[in-house]
C-alpha positions as a printed Julia matrix, in Angstrom:
259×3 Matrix{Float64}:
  0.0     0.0     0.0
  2.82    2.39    0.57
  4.63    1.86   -2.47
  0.5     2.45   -4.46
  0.4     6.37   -2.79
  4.22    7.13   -3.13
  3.14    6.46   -7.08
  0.37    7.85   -7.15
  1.81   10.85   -5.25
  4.56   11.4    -8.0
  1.81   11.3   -10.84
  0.12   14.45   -9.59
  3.07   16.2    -8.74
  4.08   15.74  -12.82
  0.71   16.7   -13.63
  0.93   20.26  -12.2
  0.98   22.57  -14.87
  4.11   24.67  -14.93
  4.75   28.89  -15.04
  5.61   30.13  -17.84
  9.13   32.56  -16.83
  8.04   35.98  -16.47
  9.34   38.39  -19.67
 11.62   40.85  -19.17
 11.12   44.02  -18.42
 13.06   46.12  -20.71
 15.94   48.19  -19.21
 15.72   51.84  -18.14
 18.85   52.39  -19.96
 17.36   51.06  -23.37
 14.86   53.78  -22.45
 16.92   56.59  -21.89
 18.57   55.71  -24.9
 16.07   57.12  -27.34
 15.86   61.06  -25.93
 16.64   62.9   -28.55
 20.35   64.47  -29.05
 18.85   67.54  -27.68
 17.79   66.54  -24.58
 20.67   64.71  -24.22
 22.51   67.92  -24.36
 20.59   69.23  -22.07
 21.1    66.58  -19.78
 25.11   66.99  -19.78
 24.83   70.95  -19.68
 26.22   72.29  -16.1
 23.09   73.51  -14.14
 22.49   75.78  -10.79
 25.36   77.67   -9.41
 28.0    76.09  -11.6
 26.03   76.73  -14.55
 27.08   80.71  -13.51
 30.62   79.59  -12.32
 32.95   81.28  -14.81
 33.07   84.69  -16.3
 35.14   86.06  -19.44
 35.58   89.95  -19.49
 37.36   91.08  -23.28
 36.6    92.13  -26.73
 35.46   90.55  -29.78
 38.94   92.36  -31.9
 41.15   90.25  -29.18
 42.5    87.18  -30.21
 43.21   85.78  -26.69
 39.55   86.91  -25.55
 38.84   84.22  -28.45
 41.09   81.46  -27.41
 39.47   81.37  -23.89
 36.0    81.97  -25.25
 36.63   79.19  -27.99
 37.7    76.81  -25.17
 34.55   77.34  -22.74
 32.62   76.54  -25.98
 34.1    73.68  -27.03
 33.94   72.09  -23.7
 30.44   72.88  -23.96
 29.99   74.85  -20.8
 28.52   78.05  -20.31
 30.03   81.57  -19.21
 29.05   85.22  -18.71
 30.36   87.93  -20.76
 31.75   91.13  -19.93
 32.58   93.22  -23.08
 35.49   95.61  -22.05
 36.27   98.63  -24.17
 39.77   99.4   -25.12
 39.03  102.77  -26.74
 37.56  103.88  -23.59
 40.56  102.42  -21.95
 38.34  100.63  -19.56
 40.89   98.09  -19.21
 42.91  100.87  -17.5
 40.56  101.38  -14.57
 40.95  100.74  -10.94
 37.71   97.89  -10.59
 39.38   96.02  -13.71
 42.75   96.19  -12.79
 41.73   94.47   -9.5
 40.63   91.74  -12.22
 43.63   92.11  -14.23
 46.82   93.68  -13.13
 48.63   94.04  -16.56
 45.54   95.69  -17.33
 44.8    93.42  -20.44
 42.44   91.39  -21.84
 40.92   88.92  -21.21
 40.53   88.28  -17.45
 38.54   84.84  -16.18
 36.8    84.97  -12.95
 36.33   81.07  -11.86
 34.16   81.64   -8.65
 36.1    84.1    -6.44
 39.37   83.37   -8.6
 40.8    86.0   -11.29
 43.0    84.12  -14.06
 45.07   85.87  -16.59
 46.72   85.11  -19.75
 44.76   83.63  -22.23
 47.49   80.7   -22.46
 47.6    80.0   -18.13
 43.62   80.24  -18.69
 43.55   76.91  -21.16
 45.88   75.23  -19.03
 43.03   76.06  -15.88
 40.05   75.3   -18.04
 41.51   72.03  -19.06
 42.44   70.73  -15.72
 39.05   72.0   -13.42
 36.62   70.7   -16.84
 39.15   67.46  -17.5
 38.92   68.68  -21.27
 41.28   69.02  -23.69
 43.72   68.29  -21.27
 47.06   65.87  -20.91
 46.43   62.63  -19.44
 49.83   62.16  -18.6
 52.63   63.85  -17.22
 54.5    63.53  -20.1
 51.46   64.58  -22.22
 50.76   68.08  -20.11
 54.6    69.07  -20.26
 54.21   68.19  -23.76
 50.86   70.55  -24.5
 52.56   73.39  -22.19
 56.0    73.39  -24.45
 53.58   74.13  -27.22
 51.83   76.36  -26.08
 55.15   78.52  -24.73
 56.25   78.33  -28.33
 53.18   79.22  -29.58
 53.34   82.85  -28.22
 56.84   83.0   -28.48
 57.11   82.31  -32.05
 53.83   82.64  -33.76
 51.83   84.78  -32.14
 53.99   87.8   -31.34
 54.49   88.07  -35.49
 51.27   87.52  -36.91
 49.39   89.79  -33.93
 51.94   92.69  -35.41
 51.28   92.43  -38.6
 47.32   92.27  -38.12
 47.77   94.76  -35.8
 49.6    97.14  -38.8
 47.31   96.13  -41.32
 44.4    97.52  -38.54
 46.05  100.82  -38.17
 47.39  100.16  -34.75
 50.61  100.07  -34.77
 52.77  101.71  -37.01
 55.94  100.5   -38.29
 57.98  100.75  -41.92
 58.55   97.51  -44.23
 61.96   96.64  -43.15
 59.96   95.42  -39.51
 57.13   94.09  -41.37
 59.18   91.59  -43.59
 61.33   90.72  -40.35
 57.62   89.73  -38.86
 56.78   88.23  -42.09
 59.67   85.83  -42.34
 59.26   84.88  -38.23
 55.94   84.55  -39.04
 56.52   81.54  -41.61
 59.24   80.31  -40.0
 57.26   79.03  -36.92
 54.43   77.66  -39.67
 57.31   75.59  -41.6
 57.52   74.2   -37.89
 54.2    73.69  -37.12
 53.98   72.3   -40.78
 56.61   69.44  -40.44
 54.87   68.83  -36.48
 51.36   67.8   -38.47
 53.44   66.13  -41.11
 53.64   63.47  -38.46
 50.26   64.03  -36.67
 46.78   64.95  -37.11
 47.33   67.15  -33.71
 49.6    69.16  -32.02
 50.44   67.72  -28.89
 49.23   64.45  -28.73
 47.25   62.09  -31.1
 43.97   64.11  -29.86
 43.06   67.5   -29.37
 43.93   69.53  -26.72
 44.59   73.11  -25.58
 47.8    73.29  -27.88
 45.55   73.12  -31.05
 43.19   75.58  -28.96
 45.83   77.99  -28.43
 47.64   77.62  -31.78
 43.87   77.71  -34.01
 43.82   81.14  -31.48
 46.16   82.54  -33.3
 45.95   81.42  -36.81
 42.32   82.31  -36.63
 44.04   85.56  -37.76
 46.44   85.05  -40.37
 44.58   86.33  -43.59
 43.91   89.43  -41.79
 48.08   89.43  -40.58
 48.47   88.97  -44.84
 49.72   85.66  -44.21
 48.62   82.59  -46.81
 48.34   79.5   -45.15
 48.09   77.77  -48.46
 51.39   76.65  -48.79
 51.55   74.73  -45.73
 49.1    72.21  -47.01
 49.27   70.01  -43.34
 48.04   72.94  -41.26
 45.12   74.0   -43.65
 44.43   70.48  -43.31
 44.44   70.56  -39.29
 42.84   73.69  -39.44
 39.75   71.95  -41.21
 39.76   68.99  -38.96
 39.71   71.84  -35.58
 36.81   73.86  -37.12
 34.71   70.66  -37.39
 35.14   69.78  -33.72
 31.99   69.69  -32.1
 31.48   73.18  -30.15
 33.35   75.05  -32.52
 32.37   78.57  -33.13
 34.28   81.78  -34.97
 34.66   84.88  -32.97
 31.63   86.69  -33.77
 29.18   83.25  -32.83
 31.05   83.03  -29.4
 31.54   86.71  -28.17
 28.83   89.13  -28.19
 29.3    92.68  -29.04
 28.03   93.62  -25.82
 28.24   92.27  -22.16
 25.94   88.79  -21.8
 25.05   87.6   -18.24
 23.61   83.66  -17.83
């Protein structure tokens, strides 16, 4: 009798109909996948306090105003704007020269912080936004040599002669070829450097191409053709299709612009 119930007792357990597995639910992450680029944007833009964190006082006519503006943009984050005006010599007044002390432009304010010098600006901006940046020591001292030679050998020429050609400075032809020949001298440099690379400093962008695209931003008006250094037209493409790029008029109002 046992033996009858122990069988019988294992037919109805193999009779009981079985659960289908429950589907799955599909993933939040799928989800979020589908907002649209915009929103995505929106998503990664700063918000609240450090939305309003830094502030760029210069001029739209100043190259280094639109190396430091070009960098906040292509980082993507968002900054006030303070237009200062040079023929008013505001940037020779007390309350900016407590911003500035060469009494230049541009100035930065990062919170409570003042930074000067467009290039010492970059190398901030990189390192608080982790953009554009070295990711290794040898990478930063790299990026930093560049940038040193950049306004020690191409910048100090070309901003002459565009300054000249702008009726600012004055100076006879025997100076202006001795800028001119500087001038291309440092671009048969740069030309060989991205001979070899696609960037600068390292095998992606960084504040070296910021800094250098700062400058050459301004060579047709400095009467300087770029076309016969067919490598930095090239990088100079490849830079103005980076995603956040803008020319000086997009990124620096004519007048001051608060967030």
């Amino acid at each position: 009798m046992a033996k009858t119930a122990k069988k019988a007792a294992k037919k109805v357990v193999a009779k009981r109909p079985v659960k289908p597995a429950p589907k799955p639910k599909p993933a939040k992450a799928k989800a979020a996948s589908k907002k649209s680029p915009s929103a995505a944007r929106k998503a990664a833009a700063p918000s609240g306090p450090d939305k309003e964190r830094f502030t760029l006082y210069g001029m739209l006519g100043s190259g280094p105003t639109y190396t430091v503006g070009l960098m906040l943009s292509l980082s993507k984050h968002p900054f006030s704007y303070i237009h200062v005006n040079l023929r008013e010599a505001q940037h020779k007044q007390p309350d900016y020269l407590v911003k500035n002390r060469y009494g230049q432009v541009p100035a930065l304010r990062d919170g409570q912080t003042y930074y000067v010098q467009s290039a010492a600006m970059l190398e901030h901006l990189a390192e608080v936004l982790h953009r554009f940046d070295g990711k290794t020591e040898v990478e930063k001292n790299r990026i930093r040599e560049w940038l040193f030679w950049e306004w020690d050998k191409l910048a100090l020429p070309i901003f002459r002669l565009r300054a000249r050609n702008r009726g600012i400075r004055q100076f006879g032809d025997e100076v202006r070829m001795m800028y001119d020949t500087e001038a291309r001298a440092a671009l048969a440099v740069l030309e060989h450097e991205l001979g070899k690379s696609e960037w600068i400093a390292t095998k992606r962008p960084t504040i070296a191409d910021v800094g250098v695209y700062g400058v050459l931003r301004y060579a047709n008006e400095a009467s300087i053709d770029l076309t016969p250094y067919p490598h930095v037209s090239a990088w100079k493409k490849r830079f103005e299709a980076l995603p956040g790029f803008g020319t000086p008029e997009q990124i620096l109002p004519m007048e001051s612009r608060l967030l």
